[in-house]
Legacy VTK file of the C-alpha trace (Angstrom):
# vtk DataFile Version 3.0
C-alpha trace
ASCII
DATASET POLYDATA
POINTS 81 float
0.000 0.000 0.000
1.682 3.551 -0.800
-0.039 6.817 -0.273
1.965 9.800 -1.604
4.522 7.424 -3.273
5.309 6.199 0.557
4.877 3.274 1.872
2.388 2.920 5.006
3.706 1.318 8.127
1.962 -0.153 11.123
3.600 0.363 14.385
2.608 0.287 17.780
1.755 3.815 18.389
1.117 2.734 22.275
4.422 2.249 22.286
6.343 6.106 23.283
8.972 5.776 21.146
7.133 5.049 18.211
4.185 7.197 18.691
7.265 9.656 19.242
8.938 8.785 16.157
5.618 9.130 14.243
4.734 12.230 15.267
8.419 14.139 14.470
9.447 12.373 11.797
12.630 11.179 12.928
14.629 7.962 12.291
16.097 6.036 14.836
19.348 7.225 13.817
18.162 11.254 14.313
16.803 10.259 18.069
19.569 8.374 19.164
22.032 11.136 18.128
19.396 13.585 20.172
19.828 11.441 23.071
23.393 10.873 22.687
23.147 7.045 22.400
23.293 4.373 20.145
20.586 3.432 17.731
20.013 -0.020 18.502
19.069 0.917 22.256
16.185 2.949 20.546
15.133 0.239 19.006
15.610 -1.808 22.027
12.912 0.524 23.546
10.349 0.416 20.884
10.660 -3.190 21.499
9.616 -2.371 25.101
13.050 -2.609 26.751
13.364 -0.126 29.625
15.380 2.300 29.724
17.501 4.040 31.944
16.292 7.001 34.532
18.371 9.146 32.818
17.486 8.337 29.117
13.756 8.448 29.642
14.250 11.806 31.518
16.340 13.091 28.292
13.690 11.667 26.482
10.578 12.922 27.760
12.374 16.295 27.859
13.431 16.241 24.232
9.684 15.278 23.190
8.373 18.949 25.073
10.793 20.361 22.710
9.059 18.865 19.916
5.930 19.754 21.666
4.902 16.195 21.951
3.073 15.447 25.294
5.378 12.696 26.802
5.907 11.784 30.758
7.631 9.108 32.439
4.522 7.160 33.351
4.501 7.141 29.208
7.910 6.069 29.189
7.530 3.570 31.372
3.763 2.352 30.893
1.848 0.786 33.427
4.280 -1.538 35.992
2.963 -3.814 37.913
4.399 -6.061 40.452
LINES 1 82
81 0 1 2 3 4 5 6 7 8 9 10 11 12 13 14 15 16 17 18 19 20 21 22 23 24 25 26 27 28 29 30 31 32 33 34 35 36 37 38 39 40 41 42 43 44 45 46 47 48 49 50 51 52 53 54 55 56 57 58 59 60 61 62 63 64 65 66 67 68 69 70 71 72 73 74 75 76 77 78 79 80
């Protein structure tokens, strides 16, 4: 399927990162470099890997930049024990 001459993509737009991605435009490549990490730990997270305190802080703070609503309780969905 192509609208545009793009191809559509289904992703898990529960999912932060993604929904994230989605809504900036950015590769995985473009966040990790905002975030100052590597690429596959992005897609580590989008495949619901946790990360850091740190990361998800820089993370939720780069997405107000982008003025993308974002929190930690995003970041880290709904834990149970």
């Amino acid at each position: 399927m192509a609208r545009n001459g793009r191809k559509l993509k289904f992703t898990n737009l529960s999912n932060p990162w993604q929904r994230f991605r989605s809504q900036t435009g950015l590769s995985q490549v473009e966040l990790a470099e905002a975030l100052k990490i590597k690429q596959p730990a992005v897609s580590a997270y989008e495949l619901g890997n946790l990360p850091s305190t740190r990361i998800a802080k820089r993370f939720v703070d780069l997405a107000k930049k982008h003025r993308v609503r974002m929190s930690l309780d995003e970041v880290y969905g709904a834990l149970t024990v």
